[in-house]
DRENDO-1510 file (C-alpha; in Angstrom, 1 decimal, always signed):
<recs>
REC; n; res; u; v; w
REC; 1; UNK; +35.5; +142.1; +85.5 .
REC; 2; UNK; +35.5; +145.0; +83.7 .
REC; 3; UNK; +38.3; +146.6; +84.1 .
REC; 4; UNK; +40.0; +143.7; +83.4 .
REC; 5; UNK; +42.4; +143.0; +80.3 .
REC; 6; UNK; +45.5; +141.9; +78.4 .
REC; 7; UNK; +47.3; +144.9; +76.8 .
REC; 8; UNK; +49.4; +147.3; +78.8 .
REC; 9; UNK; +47.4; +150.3; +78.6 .
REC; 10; UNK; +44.4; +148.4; +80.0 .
REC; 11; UNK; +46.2; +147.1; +83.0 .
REC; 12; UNK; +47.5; +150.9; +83.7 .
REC; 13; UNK; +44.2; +152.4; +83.2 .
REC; 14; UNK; +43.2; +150.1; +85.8 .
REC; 15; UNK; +45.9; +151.1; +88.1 .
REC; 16; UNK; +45.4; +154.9; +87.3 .
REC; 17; UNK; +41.7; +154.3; +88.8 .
REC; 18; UNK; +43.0; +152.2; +91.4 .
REC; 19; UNK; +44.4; +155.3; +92.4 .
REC; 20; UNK; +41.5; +158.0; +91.7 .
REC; 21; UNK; +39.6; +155.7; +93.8 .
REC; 22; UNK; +41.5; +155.5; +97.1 .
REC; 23; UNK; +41.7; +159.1; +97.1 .
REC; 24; UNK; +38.8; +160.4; +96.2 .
REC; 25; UNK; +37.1; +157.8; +98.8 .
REC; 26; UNK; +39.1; +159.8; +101.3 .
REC; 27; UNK; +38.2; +163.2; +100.2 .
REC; 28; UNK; +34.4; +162.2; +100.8 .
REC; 29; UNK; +35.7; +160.8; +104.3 .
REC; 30; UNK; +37.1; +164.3; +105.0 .
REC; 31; UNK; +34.2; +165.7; +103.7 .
REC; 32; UNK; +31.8; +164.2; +105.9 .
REC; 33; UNK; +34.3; +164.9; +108.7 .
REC; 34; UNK; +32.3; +168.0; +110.1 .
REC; 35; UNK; +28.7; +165.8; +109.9 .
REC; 36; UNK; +30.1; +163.0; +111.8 .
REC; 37; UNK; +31.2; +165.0; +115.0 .
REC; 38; UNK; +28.3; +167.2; +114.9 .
REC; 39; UNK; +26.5; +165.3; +118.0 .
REC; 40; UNK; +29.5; +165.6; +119.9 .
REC; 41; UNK; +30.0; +169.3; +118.9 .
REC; 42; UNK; +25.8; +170.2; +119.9 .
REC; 43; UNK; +26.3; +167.5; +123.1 .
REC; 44; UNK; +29.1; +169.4; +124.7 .
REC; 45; UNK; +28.2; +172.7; +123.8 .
REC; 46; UNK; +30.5; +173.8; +121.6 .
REC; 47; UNK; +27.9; +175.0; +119.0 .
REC; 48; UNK; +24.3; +175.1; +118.6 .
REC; 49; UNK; +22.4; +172.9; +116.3 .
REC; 50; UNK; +22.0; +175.8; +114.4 .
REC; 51; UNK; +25.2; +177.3; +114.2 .
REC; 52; UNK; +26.4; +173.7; +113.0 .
REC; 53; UNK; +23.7; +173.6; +110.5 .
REC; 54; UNK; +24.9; +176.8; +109.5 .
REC; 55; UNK; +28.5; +175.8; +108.6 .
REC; 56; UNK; +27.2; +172.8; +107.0 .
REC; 57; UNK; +25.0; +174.3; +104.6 .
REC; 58; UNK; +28.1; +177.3; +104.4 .
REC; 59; UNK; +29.9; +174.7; +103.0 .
REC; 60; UNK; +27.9; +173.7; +99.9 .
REC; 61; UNK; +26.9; +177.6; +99.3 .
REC; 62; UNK; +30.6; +177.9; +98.5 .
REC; 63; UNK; +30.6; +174.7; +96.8 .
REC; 64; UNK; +27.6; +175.1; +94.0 .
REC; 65; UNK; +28.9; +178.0; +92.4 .
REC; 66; UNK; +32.8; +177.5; +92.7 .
REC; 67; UNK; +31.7; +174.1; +90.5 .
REC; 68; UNK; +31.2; +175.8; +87.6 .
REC; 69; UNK; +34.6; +177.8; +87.4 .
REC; 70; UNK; +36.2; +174.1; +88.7 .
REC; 71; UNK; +34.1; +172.8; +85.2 .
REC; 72; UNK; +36.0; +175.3; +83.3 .
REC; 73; UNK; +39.1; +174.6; +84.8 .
REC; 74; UNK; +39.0; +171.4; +84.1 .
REC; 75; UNK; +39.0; +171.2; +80.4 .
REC; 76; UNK; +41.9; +174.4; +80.3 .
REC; 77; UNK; +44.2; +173.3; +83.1 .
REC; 78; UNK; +46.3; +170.4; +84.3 .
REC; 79; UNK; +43.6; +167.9; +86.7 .
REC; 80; UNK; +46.5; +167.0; +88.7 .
REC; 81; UNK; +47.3; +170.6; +89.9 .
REC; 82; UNK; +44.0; +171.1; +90.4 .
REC; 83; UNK; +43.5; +168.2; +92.6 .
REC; 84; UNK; +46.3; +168.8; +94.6 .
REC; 85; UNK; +44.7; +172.3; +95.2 .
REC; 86; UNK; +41.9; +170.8; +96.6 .
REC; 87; UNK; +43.6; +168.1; +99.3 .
REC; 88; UNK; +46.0; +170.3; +100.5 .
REC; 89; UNK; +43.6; +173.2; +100.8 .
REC; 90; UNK; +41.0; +170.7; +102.5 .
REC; 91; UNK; +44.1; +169.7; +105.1 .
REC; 92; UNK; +44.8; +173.2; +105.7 .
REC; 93; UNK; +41.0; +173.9; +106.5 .
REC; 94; UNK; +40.9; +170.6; +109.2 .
REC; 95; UNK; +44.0; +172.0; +110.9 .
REC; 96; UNK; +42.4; +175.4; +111.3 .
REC; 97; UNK; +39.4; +174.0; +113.1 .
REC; 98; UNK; +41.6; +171.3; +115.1 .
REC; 99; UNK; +43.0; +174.3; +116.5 .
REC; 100; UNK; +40.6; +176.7; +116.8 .
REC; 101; UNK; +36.6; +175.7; +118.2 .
REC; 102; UNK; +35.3; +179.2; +117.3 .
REC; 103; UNK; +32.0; +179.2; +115.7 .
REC; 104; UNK; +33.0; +182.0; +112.7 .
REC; 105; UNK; +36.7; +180.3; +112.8 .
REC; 106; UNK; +35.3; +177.4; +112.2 .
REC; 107; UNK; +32.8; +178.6; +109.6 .
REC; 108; UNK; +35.2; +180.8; +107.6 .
REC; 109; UNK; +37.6; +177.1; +107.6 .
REC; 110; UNK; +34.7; +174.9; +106.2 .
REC; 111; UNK; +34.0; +177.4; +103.7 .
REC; 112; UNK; +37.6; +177.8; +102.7 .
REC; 113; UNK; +37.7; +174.0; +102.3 .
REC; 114; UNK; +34.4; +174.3; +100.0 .
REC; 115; UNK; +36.1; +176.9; +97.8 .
REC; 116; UNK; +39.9; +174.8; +97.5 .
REC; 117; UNK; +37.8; +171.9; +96.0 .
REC; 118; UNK; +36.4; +174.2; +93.5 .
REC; 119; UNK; +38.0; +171.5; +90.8 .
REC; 120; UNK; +38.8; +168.4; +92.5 .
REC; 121; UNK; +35.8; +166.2; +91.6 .
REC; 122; UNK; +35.7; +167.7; +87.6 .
REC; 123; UNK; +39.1; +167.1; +87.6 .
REC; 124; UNK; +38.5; +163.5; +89.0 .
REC; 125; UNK; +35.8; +162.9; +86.1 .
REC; 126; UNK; +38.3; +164.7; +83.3 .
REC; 127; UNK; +40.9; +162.2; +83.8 .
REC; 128; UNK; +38.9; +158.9; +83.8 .
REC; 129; UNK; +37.1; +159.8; +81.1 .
REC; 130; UNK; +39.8; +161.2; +78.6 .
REC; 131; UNK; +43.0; +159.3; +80.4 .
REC; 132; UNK; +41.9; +156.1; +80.9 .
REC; 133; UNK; +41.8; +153.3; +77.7 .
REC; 134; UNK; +38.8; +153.9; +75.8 .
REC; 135; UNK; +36.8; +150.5; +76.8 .
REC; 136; UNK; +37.2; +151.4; +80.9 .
REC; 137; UNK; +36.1; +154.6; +80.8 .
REC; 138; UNK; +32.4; +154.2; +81.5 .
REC; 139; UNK; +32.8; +151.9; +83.8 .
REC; 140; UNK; +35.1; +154.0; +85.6 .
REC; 141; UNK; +33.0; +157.3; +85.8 .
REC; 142; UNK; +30.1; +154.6; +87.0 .
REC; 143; UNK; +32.2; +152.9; +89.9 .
REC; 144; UNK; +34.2; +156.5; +90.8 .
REC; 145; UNK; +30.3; +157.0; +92.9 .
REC; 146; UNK; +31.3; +154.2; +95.1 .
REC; 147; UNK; +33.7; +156.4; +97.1 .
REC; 148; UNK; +30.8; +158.6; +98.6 .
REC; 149; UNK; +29.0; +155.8; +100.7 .
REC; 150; UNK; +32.6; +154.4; +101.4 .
REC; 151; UNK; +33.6; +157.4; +102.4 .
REC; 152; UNK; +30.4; +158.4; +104.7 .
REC; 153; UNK; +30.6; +154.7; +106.3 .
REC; 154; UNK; +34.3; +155.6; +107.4 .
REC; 155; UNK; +34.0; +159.0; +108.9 .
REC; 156; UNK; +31.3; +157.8; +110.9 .
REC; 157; UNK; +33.3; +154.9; +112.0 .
REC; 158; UNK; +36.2; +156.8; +112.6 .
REC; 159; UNK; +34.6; +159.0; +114.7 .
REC; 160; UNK; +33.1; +156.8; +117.0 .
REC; 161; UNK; +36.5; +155.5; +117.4 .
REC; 162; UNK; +38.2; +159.0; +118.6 .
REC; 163; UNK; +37.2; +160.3; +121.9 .
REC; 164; UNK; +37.7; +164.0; +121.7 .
REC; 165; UNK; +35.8; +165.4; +118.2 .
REC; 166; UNK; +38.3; +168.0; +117.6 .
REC; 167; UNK; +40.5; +164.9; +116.9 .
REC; 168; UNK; +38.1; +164.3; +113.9 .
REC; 169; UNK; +39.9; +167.2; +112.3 .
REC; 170; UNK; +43.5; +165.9; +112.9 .
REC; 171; UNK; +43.0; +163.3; +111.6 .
REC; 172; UNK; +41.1; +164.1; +108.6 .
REC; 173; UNK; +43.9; +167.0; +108.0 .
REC; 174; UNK; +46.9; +164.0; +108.0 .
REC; 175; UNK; +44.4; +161.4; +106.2 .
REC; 176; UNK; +44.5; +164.3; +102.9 .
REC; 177; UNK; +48.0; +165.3; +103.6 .
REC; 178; UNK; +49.0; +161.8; +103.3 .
REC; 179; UNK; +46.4; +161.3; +100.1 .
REC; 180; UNK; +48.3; +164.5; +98.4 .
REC; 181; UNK; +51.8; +162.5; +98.6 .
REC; 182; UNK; +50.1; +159.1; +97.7 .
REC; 183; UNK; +48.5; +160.8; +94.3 .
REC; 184; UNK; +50.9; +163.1; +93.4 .
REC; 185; UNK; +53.6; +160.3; +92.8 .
REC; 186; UNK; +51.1; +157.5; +92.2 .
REC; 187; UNK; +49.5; +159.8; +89.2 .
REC; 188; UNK; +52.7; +160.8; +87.8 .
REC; 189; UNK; +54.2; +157.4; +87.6 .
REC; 190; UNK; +51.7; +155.9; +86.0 .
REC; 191; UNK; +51.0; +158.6; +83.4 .
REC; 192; UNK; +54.6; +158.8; +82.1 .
REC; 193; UNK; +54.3; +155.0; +81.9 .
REC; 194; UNK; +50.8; +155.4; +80.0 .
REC; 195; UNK; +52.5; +158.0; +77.7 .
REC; 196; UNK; +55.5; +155.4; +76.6 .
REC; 197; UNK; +52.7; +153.0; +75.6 .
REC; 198; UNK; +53.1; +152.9; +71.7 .
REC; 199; UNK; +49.5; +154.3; +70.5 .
REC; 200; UNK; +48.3; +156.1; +73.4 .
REC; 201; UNK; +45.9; +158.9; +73.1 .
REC; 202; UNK; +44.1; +160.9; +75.5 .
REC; 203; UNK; +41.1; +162.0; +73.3 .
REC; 204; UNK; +39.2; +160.3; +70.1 .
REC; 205; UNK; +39.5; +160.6; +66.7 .
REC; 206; UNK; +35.7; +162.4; +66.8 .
REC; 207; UNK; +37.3; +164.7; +69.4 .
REC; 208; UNK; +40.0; +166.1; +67.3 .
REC; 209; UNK; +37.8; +166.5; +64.5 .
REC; 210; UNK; +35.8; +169.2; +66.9 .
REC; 211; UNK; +38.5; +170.4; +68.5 .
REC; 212; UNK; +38.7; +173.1; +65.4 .
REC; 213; UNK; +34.9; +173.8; +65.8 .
REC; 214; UNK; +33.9; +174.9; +69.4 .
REC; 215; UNK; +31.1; +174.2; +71.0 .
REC; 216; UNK; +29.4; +177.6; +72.3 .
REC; 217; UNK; +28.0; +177.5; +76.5 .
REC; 218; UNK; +24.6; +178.6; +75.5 .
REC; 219; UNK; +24.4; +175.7; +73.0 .
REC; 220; UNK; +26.2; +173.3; +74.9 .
REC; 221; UNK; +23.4; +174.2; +78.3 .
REC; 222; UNK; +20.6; +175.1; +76.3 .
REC; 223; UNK; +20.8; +173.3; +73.2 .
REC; 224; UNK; +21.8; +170.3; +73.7 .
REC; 225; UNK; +19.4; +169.8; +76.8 .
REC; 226; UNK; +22.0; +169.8; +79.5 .
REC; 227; UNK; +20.1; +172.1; +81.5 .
REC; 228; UNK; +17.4; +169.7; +81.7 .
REC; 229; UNK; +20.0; +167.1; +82.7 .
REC; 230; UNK; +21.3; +169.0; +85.6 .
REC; 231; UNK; +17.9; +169.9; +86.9 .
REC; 232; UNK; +17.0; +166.5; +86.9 .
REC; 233; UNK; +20.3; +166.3; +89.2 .
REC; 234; UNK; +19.0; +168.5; +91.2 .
REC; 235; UNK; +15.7; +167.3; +91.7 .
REC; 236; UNK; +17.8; +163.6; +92.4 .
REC; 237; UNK; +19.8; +164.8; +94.7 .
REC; 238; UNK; +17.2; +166.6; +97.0 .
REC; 239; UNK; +15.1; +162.9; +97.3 .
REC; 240; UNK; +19.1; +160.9; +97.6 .
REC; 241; UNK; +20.0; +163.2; +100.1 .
REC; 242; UNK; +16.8; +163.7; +102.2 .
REC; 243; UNK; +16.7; +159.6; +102.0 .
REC; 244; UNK; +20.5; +159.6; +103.7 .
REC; 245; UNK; +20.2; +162.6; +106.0 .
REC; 246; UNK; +16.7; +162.7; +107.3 .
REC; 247; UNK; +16.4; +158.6; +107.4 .
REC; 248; UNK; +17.4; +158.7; +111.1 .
REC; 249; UNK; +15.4; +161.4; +112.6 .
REC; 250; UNK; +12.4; +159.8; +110.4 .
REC; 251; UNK; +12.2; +156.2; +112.2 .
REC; 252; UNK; +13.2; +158.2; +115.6 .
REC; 253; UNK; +9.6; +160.3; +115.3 .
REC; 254; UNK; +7.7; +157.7; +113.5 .
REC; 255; UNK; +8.6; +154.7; +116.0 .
REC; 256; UNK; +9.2; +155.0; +119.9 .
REC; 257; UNK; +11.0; +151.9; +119.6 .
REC; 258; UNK; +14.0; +154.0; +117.5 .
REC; 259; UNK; +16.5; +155.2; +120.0 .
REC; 260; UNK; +19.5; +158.2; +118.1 .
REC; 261; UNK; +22.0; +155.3; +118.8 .
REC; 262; UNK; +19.4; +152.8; +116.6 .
REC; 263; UNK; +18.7; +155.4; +114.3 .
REC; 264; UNK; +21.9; +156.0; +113.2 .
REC; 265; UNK; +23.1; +152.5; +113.2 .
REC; 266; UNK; +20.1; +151.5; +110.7 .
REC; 267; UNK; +21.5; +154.6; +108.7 .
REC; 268; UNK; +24.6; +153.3; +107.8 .
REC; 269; UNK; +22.9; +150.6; +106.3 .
REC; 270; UNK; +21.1; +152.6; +104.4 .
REC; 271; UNK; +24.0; +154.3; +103.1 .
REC; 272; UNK; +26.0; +151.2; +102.5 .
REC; 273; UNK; +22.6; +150.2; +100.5 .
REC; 274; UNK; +23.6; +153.1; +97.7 .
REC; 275; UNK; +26.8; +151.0; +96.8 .
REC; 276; UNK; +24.9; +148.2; +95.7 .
REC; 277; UNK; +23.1; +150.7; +93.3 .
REC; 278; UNK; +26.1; +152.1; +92.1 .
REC; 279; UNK; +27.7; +148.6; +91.2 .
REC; 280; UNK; +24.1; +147.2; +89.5 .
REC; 281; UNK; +23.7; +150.8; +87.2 .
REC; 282; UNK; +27.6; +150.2; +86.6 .
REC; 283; UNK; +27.4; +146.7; +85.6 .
REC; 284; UNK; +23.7; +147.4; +83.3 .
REC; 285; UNK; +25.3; +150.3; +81.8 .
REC; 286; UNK; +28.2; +148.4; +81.0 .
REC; 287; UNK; +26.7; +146.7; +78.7 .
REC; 288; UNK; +24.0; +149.0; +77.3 .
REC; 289; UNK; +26.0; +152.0; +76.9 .
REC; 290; UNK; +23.2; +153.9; +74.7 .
REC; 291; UNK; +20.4; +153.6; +77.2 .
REC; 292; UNK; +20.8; +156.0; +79.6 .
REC; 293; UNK; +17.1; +157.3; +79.0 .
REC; 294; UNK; +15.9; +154.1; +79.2 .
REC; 295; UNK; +17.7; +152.9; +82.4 .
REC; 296; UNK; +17.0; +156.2; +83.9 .
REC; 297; UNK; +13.2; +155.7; +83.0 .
REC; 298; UNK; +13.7; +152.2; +84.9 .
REC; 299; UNK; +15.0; +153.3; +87.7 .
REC; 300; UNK; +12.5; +155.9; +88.2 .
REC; 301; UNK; +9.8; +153.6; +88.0 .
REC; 302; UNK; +11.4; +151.1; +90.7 .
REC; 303; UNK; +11.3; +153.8; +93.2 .
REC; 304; UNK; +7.9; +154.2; +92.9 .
REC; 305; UNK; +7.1; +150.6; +95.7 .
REC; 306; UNK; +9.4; +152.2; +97.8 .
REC; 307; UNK; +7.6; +155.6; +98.1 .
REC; 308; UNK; +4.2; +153.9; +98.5 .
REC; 309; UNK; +5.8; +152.1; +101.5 .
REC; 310; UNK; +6.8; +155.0; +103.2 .
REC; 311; UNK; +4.4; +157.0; +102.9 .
REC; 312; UNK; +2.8; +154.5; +105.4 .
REC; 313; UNK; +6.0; +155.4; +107.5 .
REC; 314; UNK; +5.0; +154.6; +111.1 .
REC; 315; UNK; +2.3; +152.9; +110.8 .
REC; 316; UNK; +3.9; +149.2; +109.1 .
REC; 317; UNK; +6.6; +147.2; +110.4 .
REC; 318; UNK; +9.8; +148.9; +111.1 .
REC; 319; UNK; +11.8; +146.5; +108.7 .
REC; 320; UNK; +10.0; +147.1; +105.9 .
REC; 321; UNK; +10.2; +151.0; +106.4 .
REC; 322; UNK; +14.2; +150.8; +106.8 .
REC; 323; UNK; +14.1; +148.3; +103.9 .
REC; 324; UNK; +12.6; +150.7; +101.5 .
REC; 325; UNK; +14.6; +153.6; +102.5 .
REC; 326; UNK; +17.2; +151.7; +101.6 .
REC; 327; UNK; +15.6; +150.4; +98.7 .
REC; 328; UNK; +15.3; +154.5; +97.7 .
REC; 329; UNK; +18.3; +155.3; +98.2 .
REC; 330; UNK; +20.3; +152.5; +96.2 .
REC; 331; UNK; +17.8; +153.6; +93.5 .
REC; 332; UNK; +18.7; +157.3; +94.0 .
REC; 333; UNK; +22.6; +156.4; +94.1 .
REC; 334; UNK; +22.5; +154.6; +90.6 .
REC; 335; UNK; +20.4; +157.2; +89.2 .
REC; 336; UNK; +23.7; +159.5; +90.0 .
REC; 337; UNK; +25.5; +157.1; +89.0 .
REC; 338; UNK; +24.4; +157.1; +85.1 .
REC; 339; UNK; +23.7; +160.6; +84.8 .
REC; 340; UNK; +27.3; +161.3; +85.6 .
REC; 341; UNK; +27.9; +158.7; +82.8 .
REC; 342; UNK; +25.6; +161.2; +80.7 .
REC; 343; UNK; +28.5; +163.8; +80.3 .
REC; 344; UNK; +30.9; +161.2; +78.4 .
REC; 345; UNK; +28.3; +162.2; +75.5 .
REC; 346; UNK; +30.2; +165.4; +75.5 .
REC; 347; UNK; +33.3; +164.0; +75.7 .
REC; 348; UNK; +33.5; +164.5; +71.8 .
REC; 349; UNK; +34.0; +168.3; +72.4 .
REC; 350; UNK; +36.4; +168.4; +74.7 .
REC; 351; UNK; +34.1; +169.7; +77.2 .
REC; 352; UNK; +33.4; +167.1; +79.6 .
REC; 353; UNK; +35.0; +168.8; +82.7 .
REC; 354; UNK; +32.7; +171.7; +82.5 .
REC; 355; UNK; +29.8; +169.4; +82.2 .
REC; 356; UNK; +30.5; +167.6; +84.9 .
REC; 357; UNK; +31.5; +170.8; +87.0 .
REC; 358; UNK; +27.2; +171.9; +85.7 .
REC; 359; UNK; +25.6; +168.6; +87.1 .
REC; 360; UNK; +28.0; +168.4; +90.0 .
REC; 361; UNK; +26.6; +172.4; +90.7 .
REC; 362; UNK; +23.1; +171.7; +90.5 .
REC; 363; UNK; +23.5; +168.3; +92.8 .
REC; 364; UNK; +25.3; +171.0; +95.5 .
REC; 365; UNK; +22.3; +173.5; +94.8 .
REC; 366; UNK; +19.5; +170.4; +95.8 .
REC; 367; UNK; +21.6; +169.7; +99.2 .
REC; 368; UNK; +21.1; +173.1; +99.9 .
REC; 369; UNK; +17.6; +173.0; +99.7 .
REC; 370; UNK; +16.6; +169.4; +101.0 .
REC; 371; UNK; +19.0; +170.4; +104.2 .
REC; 372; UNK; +16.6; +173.5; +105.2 .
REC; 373; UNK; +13.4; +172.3; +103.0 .
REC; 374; UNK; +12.5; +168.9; +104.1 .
REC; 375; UNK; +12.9; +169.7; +107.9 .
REC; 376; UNK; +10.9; +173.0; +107.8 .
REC; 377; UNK; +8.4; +170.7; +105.8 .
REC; 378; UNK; +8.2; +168.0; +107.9 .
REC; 379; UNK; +7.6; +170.0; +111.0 .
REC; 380; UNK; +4.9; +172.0; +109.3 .
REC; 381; UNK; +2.8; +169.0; +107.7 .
REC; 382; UNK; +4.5; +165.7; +109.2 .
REC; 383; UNK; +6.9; +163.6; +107.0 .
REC; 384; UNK; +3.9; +161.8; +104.7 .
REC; 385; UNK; +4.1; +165.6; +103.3 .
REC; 386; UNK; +7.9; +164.9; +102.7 .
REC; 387; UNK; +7.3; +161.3; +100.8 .
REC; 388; UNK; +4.5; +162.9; +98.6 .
REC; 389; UNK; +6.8; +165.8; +97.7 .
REC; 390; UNK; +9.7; +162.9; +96.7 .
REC; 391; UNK; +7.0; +161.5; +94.4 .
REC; 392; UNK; +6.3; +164.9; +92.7 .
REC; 393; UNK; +10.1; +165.7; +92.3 .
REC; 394; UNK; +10.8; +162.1; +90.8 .
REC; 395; UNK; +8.2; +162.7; +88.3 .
REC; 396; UNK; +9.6; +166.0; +87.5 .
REC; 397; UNK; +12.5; +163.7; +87.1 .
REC; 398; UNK; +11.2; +162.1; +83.9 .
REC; 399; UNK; +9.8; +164.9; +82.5 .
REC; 400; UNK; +13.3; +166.5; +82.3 .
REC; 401; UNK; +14.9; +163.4; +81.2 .
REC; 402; UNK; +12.3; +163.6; +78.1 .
REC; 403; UNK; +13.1; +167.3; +77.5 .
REC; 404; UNK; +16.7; +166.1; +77.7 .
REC; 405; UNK; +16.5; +163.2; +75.3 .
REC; 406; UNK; +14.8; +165.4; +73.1 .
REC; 407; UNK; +16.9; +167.8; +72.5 .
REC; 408; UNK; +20.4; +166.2; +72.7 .
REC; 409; UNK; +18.6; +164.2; +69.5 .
REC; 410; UNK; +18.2; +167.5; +67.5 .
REC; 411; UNK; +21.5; +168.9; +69.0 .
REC; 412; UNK; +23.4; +166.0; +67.1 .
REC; 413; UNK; +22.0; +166.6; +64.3 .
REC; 414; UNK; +22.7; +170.4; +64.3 .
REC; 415; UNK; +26.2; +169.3; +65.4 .
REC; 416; UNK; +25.9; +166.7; +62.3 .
REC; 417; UNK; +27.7; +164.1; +65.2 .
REC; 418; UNK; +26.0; +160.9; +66.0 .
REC; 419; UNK; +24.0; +160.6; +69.8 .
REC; 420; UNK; +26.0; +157.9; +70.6 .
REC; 421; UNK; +29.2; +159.1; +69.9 .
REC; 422; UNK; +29.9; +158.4; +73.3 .
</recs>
């Protein structure tokens, strides 16, 4: 187990994740809140389809950009504030819409609740990977990705188990309330304890030694090949996301057998499918903590039977469709998974917050697109189109994971730091 271990710090680091865990998995409930009553909202005629994908992509329109200033926030101010910020805010957002079923109330509330979690998830990242004991940290910023299916799989569930949608709402709005309380005195108790541990130290050695030395934003993006990392993010989260989103509505046009119920149903298991990818890239980069280039190159490549599968999407067995969508998507999920873990490289100056806020931007930016894109695509030119232009974009993958590699290598030797200082 690997966040198991004998000394006190290690068992508190494990708690302090513990803790992370639980509520980020119920931010990404709350944030799937709006998704998982959107057929009850369209069936009753609250809102159009439109107007719902509207608010939906409103939210992460508000989301991409406000990333970067929650990056930056993260490395100057205190993570827990921050993070408190964001549930409360998210509550407050939740309640608006519980009360009010207007269609620009409603959209001005889910784009508040985009713009409160401006630093919640770098915030998130910034304490397990400076707070926690030095051997858990990697582990933790692999496993943290678990909450997102978790937390997809549980909105879903709990909305089929309330009646009236706008209940989805209330109880999302309690659920972060509830989450605030929990981590606020949960967090605190454990850091004083962490801080009494003789020893104790938030940030390396290496990290202090740059602390004096700062490391300049167009070197940091440019130089260092971030920008290449984060538009391989981009690129990622366009296939992940299409895979997740789109899966349904794929089998329901390519097989007359697929009714919505069945659709969504085989979804979930899709979904749940990314949590065994996070746990495999988790427990492989465990152990090979300098490879990211070369699990990444891996991963890529193992996506490539799954593509060739469904781009034959209608025309073979149903099971084997749904079994490489799944197949792609637990592929895409531990693709996220270790290029998250690609920010603890810059760990060493201080600056992983607003690297994670970068990546975490450019994922937000490919939502955006693959939730207007794909669709208009597949109408056009029929969702074979869709599967070739997956292929293209995970090739573009590896050709920015090479530009990446590249330059991160002559960046540490600029920055006279080793590349696997990490």
């Amino acid at each position: 187990m690997f966040f198991s271990g004998n000394t006190t710090e290690k068992k508190l680091s494990f708690a302090m994740f513990v803790v992370v865990f639980i509520m980020y998995s119920l931010v990404c409930m709350t944030k799937q809140c709006f998704n998982a009553a959107m057929a009850d909202i369209v069936n009753e005629g609250v809102l159009t389809k439109s107007q719902t994908g509207l608010i939906i992509s409103a939210f992460y329109i508000v989301y991409a950009p406000t990333q970067l200033i929650g990056g930056f926030a993260a490395d100057r101010y205190d993570s827990e504030r921050l993070i408190l910020i964001g549930l409360i805010g998210a509550a407050a957002a939740n309640i608006i819409i519980f009360f009010s079923q207007s269609y620009y109330v409603m959209l001005a509330a889910w784009s508040f609740d985009a713009l409160v979690q401006f630093g919640l998830w770098t915030s998130i990242l910034k304490i397990l990977m400076s707070e926690l004991h030095s051997s858990l940290r990697h582990s933790a910023v692999a496993y943290i990705a678990i909450a997102q299916p978790l937390g997809a799989v549980l909105a879903y569930v709990t909305a089929s188990l309330i009646r009236e949608w706008r209940y989805n709402f209330a109880v999302s709005a309690l659920i972060l309330i509830l989450a605030s309380v929990f981590f606020k005195i949960a967090y605190k108790s454990i850091k004083k304890r962490m801080d009494d541990v003789e020893g104790h130290e938030t940030h390396s050695a290496q990290w202090v030694s740059h602390k004096t030395k700062p490391l300049k934003n167009s070197s940091m993006i440019f130089g260092s090949g971030l920008i290449f990392i984060a538009t391989m993010m981009m690129l990622r989260e366009m296939v992940g996301s299409g895979i997740k989103g789109l899966s349904p509505v794929m089998l329901m046009e390519s097989y007359d057998s697929i009714t919505p119920a069945v659709g969504n149903a085989l979804n979930v298991i899709i979904i749940l499918f990314g949590t065994v990818g996070v746990i495999s890239a988790g427990m492989i980069h465990h152990h090979n903590r300098h490879k990211d280039v070369l699990i990444l190159t891996v991963i890529l490549l193992l996506a490539v039977p799954g593509l060739s599968v469904i781009a034959f999407i209608g025309k073979i067995n149903i099971l084997m469709c749904v079994f490489a969508l799944a197949w792609l998507h637990g592929l895409m999920m531990a693709c996220a998974t270790i290029i998250n873990c690609w920010g603890m490289r810059y760990r060493i100056f201080g600056r992983e917050g607003t690297v994670a806020g970068i990546i975490n931007s450019a994922a937000s930016i490919g939502i955006m697109i693959e939730s207007y894109g794909f669709c208009a695509l597949a109408d056009k030119a029929g969702w074979t189109s869709v599967v070739y232009t997956w292929i293209i974009m995970l090739v573009l993958c590896e050709v920015m994971l090479v530009l990446a590699a590249t330059h991160w290598s002559g960046f540490c030797k600029n920055m006279r730091c080793s590349p696997t200082a990490h």
